[in-house]
PDB file of N, CA, C and O in Angstrom:
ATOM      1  N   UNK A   1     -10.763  -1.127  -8.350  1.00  0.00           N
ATOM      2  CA  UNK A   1      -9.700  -0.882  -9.301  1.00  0.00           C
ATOM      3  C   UNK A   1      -9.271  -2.210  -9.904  1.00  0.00           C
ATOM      4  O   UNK A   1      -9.242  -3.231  -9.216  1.00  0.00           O
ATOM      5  N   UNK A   2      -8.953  -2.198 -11.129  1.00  0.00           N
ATOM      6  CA  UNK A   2      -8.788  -3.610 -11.613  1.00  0.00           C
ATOM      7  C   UNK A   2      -6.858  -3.163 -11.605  1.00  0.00           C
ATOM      8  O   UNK A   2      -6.184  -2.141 -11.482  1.00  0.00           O
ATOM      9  N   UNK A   3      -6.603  -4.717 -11.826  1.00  0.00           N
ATOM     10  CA  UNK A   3      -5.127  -4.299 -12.087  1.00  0.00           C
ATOM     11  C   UNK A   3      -4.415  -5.596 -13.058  1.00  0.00           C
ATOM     12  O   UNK A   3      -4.821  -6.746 -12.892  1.00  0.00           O
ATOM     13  N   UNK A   4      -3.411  -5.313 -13.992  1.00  0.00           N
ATOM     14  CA  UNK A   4      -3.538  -6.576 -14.615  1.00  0.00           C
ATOM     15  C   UNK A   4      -2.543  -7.871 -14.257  1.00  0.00           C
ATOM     16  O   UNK A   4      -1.314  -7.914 -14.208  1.00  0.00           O
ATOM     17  N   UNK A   5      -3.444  -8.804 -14.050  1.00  0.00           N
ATOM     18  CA  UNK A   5      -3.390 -10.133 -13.439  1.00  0.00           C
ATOM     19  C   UNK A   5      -1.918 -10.627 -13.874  1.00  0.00           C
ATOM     20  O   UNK A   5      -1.207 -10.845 -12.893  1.00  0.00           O
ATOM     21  N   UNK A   6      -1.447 -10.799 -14.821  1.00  0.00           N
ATOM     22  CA  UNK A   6      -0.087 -11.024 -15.070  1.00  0.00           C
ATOM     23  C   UNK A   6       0.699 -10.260 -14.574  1.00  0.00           C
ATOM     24  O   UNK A   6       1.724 -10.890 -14.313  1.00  0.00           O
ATOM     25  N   UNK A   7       0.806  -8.931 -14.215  1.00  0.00           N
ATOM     26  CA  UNK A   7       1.566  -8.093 -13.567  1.00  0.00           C
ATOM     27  C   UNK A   7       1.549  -9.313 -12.442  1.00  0.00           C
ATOM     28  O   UNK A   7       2.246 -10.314 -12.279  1.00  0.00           O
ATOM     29  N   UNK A   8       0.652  -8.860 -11.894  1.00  0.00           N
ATOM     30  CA  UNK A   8       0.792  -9.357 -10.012  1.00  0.00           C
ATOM     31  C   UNK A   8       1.612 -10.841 -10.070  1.00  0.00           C
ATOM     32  O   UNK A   8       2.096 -11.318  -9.044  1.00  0.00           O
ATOM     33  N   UNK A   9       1.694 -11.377 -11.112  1.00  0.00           N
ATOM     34  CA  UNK A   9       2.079 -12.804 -11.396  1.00  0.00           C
ATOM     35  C   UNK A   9       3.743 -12.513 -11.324  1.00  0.00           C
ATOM     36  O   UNK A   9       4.566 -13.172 -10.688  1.00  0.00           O
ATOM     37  N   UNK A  10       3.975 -11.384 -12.127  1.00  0.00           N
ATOM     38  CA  UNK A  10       5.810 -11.172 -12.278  1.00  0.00           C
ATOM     39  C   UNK A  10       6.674 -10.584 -11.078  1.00  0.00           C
ATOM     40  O   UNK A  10       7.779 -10.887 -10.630  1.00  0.00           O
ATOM     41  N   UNK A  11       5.292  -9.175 -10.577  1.00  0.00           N
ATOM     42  CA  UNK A  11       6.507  -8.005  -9.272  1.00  0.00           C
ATOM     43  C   UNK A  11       6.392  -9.110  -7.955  1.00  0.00           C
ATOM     44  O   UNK A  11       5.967 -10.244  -7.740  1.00  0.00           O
ATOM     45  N   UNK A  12       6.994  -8.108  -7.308  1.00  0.00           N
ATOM     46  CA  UNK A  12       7.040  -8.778  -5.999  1.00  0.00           C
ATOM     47  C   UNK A  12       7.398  -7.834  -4.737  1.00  0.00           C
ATOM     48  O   UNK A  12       8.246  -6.980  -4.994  1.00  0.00           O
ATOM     49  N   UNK A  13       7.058  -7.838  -3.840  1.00  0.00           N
ATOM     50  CA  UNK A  13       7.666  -6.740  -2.728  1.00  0.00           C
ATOM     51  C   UNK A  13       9.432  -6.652  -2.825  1.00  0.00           C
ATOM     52  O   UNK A  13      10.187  -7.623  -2.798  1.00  0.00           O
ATOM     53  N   UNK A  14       9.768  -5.421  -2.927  1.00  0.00           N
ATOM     54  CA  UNK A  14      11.086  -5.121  -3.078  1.00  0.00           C
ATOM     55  C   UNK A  14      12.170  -5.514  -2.027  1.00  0.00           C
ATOM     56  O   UNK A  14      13.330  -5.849  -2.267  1.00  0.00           O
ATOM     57  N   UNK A  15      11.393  -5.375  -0.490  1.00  0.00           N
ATOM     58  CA  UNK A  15      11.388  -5.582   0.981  1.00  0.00           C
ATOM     59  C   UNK A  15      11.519  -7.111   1.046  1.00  0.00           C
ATOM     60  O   UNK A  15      12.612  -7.675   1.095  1.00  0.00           O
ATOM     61  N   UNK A  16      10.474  -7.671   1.043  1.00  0.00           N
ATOM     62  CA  UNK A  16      10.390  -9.049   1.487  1.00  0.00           C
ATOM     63  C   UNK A  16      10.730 -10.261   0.231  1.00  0.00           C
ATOM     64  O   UNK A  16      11.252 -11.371   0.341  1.00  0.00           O
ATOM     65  N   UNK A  17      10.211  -9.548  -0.953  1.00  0.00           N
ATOM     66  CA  UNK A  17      10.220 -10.577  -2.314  1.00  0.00           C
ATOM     67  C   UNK A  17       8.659 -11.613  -1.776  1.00  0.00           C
ATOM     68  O   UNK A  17       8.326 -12.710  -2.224  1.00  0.00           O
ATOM     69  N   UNK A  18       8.124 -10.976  -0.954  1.00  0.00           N
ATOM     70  CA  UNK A  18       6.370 -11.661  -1.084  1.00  0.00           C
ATOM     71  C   UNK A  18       5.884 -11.308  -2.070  1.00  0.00           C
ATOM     72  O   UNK A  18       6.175 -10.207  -2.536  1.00  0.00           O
ATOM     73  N   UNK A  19       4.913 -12.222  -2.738  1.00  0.00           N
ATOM     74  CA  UNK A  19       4.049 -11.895  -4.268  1.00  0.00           C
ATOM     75  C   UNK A  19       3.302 -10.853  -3.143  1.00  0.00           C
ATOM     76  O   UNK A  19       3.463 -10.709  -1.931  1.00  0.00           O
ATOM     77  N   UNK A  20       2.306 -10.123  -4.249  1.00  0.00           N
ATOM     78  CA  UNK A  20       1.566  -9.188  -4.042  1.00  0.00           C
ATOM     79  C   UNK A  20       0.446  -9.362  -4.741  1.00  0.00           C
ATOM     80  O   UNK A  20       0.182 -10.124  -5.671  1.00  0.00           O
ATOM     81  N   UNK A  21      -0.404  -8.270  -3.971  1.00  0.00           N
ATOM     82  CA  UNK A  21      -2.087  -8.455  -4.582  1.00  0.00           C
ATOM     83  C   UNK A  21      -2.754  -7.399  -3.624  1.00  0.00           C
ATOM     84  O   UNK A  21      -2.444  -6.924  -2.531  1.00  0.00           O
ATOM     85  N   UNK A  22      -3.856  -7.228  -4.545  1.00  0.00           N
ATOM     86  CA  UNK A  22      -4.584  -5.915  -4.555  1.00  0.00           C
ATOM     87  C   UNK A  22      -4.874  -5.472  -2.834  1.00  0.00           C
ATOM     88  O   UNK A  22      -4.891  -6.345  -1.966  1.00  0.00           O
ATOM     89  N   UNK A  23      -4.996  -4.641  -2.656  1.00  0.00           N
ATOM     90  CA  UNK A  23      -5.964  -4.051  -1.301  1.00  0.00           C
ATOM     91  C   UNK A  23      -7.071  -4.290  -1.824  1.00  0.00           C
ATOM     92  O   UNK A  23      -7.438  -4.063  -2.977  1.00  0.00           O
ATOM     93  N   UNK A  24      -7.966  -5.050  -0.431  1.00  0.00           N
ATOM     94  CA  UNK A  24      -9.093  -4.598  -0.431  1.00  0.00           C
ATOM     95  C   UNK A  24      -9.601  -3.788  -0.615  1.00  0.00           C
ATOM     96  O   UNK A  24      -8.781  -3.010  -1.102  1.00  0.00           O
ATOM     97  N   UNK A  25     -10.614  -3.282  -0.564  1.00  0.00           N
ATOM     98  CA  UNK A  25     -11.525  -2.061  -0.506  1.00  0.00           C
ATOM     99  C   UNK A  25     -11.910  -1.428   0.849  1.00  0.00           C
ATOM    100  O   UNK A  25     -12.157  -0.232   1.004  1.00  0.00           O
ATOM    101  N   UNK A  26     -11.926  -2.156   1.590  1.00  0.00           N
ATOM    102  CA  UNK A  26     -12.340  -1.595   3.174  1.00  0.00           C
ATOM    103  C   UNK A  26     -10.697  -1.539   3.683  1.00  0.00           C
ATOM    104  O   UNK A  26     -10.312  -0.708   4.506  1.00  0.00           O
ATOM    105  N   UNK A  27     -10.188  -2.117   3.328  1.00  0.00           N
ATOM    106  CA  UNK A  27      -9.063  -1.786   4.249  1.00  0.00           C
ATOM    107  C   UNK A  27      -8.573  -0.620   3.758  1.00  0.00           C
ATOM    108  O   UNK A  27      -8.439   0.278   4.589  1.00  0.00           O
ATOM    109  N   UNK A  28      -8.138  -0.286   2.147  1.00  0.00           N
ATOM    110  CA  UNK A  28      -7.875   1.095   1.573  1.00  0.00           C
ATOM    111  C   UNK A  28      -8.959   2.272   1.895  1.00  0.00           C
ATOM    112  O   UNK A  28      -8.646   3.424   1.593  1.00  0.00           O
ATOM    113  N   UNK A  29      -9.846   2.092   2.318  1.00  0.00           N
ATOM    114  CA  UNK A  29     -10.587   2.635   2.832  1.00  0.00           C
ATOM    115  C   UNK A  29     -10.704   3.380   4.413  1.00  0.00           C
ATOM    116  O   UNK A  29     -11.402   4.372   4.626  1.00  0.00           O
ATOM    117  N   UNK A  30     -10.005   2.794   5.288  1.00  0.00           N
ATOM    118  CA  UNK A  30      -9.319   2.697   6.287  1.00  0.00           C
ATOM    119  C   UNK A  30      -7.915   3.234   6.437  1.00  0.00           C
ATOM    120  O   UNK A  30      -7.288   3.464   7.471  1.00  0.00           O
ATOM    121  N   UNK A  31      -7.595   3.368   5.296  1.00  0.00           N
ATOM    122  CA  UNK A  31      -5.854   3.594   4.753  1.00  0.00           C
ATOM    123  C   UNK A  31      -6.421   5.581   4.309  1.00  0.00           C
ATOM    124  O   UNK A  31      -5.823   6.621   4.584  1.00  0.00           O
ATOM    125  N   UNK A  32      -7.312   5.443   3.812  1.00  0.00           N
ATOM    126  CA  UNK A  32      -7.405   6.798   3.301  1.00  0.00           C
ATOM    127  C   UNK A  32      -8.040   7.802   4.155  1.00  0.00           C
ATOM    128  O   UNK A  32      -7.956   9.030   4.145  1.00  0.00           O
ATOM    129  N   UNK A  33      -8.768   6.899   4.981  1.00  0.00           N
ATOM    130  CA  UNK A  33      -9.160   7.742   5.983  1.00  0.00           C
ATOM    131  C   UNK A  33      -8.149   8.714   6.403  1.00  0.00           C
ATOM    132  O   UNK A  33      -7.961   9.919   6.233  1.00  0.00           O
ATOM    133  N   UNK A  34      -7.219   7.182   7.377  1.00  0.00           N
ATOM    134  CA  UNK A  34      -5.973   8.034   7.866  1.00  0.00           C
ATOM    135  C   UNK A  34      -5.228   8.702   7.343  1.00  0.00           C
ATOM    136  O   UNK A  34      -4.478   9.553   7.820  1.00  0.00           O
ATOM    137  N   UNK A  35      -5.355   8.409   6.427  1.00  0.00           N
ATOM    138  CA  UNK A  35      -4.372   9.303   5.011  1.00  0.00           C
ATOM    139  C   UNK A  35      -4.974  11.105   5.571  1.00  0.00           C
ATOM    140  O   UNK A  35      -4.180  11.987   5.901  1.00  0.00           O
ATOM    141  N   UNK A  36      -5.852  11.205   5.558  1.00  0.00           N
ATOM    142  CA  UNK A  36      -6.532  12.294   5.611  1.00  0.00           C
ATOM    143  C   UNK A  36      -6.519  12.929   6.729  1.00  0.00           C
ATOM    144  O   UNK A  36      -6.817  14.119   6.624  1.00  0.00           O
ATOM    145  N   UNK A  37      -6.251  12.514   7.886  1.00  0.00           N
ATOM    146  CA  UNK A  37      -6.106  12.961   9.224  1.00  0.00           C
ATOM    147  C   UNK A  37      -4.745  12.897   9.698  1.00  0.00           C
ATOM    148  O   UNK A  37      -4.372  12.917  10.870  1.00  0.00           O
ATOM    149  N   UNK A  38      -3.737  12.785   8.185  1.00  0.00           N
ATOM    150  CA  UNK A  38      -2.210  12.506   8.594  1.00  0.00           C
ATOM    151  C   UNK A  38      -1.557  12.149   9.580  1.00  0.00           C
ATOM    152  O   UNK A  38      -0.671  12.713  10.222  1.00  0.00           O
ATOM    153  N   UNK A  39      -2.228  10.800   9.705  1.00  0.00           N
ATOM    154  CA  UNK A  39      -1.815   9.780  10.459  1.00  0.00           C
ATOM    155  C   UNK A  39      -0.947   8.778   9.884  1.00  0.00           C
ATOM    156  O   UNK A  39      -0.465   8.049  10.751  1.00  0.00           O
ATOM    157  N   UNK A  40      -0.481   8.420   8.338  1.00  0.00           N
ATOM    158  CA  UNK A  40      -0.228   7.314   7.948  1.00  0.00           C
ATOM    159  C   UNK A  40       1.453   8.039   7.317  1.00  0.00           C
ATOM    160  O   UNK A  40       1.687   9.082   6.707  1.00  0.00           O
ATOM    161  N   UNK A  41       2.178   7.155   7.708  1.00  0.00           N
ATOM    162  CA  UNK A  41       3.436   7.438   7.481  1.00  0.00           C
ATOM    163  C   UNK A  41       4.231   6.540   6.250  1.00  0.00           C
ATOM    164  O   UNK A  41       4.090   5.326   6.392  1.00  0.00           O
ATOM    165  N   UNK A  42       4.796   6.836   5.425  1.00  0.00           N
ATOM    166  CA  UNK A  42       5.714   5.654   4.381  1.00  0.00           C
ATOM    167  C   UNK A  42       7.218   5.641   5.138  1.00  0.00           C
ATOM    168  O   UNK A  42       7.798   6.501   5.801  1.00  0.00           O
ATOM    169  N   UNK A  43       7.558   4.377   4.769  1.00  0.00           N
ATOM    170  CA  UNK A  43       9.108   3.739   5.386  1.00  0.00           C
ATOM    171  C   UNK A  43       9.884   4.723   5.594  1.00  0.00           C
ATOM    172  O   UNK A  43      10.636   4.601   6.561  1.00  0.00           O
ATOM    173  N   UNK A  44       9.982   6.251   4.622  1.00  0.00           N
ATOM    174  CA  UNK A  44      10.767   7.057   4.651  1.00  0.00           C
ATOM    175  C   UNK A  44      10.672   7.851   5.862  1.00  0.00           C
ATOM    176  O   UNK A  44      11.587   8.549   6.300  1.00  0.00           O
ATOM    177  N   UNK A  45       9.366   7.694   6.453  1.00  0.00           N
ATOM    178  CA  UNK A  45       9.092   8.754   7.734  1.00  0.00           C
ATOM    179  C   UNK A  45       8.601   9.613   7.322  1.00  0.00           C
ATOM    180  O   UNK A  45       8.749  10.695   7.890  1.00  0.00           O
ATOM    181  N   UNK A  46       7.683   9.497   5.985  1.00  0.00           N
ATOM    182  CA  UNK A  46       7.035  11.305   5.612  1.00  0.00           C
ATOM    183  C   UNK A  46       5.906  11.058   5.433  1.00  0.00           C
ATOM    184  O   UNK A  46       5.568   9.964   4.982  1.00  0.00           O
ATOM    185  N   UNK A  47       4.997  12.053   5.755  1.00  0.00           N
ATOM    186  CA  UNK A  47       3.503  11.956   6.105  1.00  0.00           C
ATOM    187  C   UNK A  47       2.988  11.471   4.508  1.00  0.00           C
ATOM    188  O   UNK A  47       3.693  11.914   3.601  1.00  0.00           O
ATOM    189  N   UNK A  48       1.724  10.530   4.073  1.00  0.00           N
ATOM    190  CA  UNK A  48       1.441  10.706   2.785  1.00  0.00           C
ATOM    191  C   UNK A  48       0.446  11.852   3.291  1.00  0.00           C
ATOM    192  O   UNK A  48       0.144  12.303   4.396  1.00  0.00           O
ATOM    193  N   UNK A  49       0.012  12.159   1.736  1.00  0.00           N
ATOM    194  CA  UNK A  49      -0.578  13.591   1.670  1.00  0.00           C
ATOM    195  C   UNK A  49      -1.627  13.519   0.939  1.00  0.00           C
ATOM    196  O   UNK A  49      -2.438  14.399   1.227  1.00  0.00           O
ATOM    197  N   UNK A  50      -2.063  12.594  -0.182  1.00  0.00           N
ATOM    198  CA  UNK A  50      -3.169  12.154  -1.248  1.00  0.00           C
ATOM    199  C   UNK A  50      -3.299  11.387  -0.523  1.00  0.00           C
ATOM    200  O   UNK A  50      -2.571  11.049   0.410  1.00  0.00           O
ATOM    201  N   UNK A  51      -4.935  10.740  -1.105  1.00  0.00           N
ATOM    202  CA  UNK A  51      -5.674   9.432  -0.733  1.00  0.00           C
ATOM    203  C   UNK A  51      -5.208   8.254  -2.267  1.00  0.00           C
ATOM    204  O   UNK A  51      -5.246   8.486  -3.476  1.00  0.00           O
ATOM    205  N   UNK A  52      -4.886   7.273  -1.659  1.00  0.00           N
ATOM    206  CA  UNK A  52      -4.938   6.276  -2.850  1.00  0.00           C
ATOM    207  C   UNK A  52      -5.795   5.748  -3.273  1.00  0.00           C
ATOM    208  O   UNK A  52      -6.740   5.365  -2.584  1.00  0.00           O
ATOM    209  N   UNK A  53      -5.693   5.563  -4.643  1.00  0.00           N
ATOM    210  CA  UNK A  53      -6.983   4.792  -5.635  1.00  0.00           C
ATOM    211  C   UNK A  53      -6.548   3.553  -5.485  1.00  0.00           C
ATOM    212  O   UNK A  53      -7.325   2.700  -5.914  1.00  0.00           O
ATOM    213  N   UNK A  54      -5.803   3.265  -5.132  1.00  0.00           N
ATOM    214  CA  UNK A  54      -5.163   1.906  -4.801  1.00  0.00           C
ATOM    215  C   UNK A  54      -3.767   1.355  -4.340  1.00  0.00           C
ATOM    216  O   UNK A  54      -2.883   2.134  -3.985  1.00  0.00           O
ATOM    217  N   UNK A  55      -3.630   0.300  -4.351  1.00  0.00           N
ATOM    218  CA  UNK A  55      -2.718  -0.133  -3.538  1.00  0.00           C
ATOM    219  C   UNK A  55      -2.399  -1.648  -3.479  1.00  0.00           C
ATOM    220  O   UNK A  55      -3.286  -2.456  -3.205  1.00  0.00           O
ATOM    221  N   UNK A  56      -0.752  -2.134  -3.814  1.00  0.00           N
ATOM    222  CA  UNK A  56      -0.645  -3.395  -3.319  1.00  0.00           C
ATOM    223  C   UNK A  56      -0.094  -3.955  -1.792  1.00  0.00           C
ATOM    224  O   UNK A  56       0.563  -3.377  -0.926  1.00  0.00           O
ATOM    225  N   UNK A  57      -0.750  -5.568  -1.865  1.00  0.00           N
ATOM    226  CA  UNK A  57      -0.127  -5.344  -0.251  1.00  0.00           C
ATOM    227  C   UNK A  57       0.269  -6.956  -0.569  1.00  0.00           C
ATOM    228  O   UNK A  57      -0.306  -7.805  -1.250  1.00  0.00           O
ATOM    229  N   UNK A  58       1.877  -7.007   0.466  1.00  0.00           N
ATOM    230  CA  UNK A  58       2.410  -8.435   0.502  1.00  0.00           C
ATOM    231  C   UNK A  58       1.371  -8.996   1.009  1.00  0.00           C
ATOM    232  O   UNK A  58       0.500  -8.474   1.705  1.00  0.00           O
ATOM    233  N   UNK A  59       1.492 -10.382   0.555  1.00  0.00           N
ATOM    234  CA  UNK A  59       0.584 -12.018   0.951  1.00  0.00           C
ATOM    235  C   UNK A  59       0.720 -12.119   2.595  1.00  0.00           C
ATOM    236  O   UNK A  59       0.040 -13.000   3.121  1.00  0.00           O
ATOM    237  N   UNK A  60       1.419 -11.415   3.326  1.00  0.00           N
ATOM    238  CA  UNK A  60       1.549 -11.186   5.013  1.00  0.00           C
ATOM    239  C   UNK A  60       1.171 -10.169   5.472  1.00  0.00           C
ATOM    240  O   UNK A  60       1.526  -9.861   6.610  1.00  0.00           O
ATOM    241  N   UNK A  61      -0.109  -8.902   4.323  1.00  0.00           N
ATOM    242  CA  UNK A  61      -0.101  -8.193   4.997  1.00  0.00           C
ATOM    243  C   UNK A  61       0.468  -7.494   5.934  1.00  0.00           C
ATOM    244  O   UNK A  61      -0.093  -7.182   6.985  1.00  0.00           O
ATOM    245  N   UNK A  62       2.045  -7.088   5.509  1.00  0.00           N
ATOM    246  CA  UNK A  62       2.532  -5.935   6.346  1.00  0.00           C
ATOM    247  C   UNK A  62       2.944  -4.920   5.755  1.00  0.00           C
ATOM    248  O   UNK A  62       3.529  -4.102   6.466  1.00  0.00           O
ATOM    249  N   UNK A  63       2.826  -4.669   4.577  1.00  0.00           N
ATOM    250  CA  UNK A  63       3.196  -3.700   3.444  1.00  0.00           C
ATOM    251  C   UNK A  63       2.347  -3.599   2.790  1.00  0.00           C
ATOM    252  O   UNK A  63       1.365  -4.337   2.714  1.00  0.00           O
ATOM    253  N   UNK A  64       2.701  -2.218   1.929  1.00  0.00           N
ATOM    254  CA  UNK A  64       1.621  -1.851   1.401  1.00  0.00           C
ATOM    255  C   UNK A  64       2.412  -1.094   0.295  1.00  0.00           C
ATOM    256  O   UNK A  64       3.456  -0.619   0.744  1.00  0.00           O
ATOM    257  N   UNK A  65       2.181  -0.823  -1.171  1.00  0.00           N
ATOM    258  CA  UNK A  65       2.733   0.125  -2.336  1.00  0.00           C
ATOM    259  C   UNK A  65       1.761   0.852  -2.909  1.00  0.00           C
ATOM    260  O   UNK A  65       0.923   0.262  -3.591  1.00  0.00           O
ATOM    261  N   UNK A  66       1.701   2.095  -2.761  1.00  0.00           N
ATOM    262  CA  UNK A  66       0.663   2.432  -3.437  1.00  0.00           C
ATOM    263  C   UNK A  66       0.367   2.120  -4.730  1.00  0.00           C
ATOM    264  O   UNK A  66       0.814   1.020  -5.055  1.00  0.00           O
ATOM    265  N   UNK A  67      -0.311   2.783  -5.699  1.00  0.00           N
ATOM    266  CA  UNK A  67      -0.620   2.885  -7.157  1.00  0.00           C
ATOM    267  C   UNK A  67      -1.283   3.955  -7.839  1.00  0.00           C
ATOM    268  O   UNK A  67      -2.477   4.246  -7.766  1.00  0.00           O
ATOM    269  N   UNK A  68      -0.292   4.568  -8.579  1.00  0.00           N
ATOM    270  CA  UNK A  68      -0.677   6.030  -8.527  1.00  0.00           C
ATOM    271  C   UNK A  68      -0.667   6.140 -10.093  1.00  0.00           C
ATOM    272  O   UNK A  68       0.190   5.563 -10.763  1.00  0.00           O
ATOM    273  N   UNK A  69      -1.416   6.718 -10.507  1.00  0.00           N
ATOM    274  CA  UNK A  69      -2.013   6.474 -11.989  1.00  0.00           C
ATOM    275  C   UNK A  69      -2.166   5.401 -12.635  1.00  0.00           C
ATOM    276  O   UNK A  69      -2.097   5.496 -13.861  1.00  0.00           O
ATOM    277  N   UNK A  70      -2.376   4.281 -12.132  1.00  0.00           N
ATOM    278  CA  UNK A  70      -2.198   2.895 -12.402  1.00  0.00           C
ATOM    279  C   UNK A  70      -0.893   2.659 -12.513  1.00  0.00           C
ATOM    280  O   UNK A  70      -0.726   2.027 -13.557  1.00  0.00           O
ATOM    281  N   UNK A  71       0.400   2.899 -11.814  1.00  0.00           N
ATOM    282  CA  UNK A  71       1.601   2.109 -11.653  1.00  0.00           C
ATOM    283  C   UNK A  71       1.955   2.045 -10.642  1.00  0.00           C
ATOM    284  O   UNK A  71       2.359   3.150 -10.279  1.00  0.00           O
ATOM    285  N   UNK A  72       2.043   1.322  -9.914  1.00  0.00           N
ATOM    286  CA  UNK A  72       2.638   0.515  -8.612  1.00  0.00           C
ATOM    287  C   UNK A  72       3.774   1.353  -8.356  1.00  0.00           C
ATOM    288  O   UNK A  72       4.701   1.693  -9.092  1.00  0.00           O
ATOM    289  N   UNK A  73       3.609   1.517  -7.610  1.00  0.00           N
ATOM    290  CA  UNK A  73       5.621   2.029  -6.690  1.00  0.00           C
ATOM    291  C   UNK A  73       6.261   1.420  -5.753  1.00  0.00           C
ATOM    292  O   UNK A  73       6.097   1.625  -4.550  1.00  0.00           O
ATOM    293  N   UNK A  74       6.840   0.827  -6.126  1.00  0.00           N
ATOM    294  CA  UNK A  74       7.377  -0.201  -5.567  1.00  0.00           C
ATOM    295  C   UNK A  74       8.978  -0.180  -4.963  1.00  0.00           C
ATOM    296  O   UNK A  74       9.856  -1.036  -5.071  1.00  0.00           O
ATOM    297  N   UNK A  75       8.992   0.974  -4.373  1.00  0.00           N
ATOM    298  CA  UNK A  75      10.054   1.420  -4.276  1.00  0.00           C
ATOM    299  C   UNK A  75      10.324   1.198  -2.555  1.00  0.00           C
ATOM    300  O   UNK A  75       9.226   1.459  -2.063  1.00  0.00           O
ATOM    301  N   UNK A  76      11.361   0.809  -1.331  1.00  0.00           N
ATOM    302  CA  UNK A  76      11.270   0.528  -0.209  1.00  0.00           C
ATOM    303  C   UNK A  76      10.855   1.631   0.459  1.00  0.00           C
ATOM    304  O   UNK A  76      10.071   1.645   1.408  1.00  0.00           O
ATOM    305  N   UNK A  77      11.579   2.875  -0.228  1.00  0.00           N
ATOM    306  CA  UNK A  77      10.754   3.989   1.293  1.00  0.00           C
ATOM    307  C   UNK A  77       9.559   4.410   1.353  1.00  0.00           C
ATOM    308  O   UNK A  77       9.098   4.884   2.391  1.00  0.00           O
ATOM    309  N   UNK A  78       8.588   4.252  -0.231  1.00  0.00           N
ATOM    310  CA  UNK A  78       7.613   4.498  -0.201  1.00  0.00           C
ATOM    311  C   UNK A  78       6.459   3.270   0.054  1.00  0.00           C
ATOM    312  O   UNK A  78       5.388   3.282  -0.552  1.00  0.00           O
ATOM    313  N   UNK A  79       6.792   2.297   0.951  1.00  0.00           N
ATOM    314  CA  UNK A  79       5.968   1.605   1.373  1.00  0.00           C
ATOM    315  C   UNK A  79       5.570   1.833   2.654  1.00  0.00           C
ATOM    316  O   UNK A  79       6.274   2.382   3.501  1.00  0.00           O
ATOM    317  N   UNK A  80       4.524   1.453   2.814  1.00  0.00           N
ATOM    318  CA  UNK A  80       4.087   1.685   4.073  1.00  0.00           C
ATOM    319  C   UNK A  80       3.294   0.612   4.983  1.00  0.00           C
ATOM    320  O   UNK A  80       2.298   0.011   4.579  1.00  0.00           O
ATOM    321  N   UNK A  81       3.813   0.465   6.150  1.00  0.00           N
ATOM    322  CA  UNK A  81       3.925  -0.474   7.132  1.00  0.00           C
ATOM    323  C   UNK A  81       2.379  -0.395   7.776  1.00  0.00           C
ATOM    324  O   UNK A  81       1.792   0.429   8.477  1.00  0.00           O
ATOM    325  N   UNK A  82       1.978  -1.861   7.088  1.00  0.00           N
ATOM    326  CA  UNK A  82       0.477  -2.066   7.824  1.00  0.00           C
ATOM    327  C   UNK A  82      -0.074  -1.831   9.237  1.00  0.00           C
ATOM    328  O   UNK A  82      -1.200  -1.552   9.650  1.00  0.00           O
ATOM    329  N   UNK A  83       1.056  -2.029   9.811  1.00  0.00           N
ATOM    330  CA  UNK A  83       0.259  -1.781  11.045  1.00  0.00           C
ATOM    331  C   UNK A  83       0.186  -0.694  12.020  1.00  0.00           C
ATOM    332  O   UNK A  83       0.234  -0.643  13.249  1.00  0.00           O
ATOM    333  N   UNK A  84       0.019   0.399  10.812  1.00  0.00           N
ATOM    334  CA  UNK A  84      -0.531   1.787  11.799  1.00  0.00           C
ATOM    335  C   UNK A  84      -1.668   1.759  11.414  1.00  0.00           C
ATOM    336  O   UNK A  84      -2.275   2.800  11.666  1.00  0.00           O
ATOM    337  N   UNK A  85      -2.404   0.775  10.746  1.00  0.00           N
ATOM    338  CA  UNK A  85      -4.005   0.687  10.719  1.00  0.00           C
ATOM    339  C   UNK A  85      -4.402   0.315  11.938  1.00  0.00           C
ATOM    340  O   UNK A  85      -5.237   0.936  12.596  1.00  0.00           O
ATOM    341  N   UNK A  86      -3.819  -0.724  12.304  1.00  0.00           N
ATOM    342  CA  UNK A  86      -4.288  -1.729  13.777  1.00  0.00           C
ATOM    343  C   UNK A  86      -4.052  -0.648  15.160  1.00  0.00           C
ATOM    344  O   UNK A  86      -4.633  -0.669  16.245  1.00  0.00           O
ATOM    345  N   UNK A  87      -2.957   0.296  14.656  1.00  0.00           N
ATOM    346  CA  UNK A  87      -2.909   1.249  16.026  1.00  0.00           C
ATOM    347  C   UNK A  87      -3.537   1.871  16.045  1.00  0.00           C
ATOM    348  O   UNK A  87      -3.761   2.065  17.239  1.00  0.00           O
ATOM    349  N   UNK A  88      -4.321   2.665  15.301  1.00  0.00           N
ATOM    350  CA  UNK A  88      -5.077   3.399  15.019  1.00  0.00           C
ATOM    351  C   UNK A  88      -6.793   3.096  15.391  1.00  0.00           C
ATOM    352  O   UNK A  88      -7.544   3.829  16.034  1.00  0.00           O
ATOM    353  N   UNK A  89      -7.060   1.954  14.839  1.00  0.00           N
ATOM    354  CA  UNK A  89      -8.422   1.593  15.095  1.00  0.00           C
ATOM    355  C   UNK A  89      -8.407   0.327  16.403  1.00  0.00           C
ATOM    356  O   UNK A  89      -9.465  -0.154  16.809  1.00  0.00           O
TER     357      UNK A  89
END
C-alpha cells in the first residue's frame, strides 16, 4: 500500500505524539490473521471484525491505526496495542 509521504511527515499518534509509518507487510499480515480468528482487540475493548489493507504504527512499535479506504484513523480507542501479536505467536 503506498501512502503519501508528506502525510506521515505532518500526523502523529494521538496517544503518544510518536511520528508514524507504514506497517510492514508481514507484520499486517500477522495482524490479519488474528484479525480473523478474533483474537485482536482495539483500545476500546471491541473485537476488530475486517482484515486491514493497512495500517500505521508508532516509531516504538506499540500502536497501531488502521487505514480504511486510504484514511488513517487515528482516533485513541481505535488503536490497537501491538502486543497481542507477541502473545499470540
Amino acid at each position: 500500500m503506498s501512502f503519501d509521504k508528506i502525510l506521515l511527515d505532518i500526523i502523529c499518534c494521538p496517544v503518544t505524539h510518536l511520528s508514524l509509518e507504514l506497517m510492514r507487510q508481514t507484520q499486517l499480515d500477522k495482524l490479519n490473521d488474528l484479525i480473523e480468528q478474533s483474537k485482536i482487540k482495539a483500545c476500546d475493548d471491541s473485537f476488530l471484525e475486517e482484515k486491514l489493507s493497512g495500517a500505521l504504527v508508532t516509531k516504538d512499535s506499540k500502536l497501531a491505526y488502521p487505514i480504511i479506504d486510504g484514511i488513517p484513523i487515528l482516533i485513541e480507542e481505535r488503536g490497537i496495542l501491538l502486543s497481542q501479536l507477541e502473545e499470540e505467536y
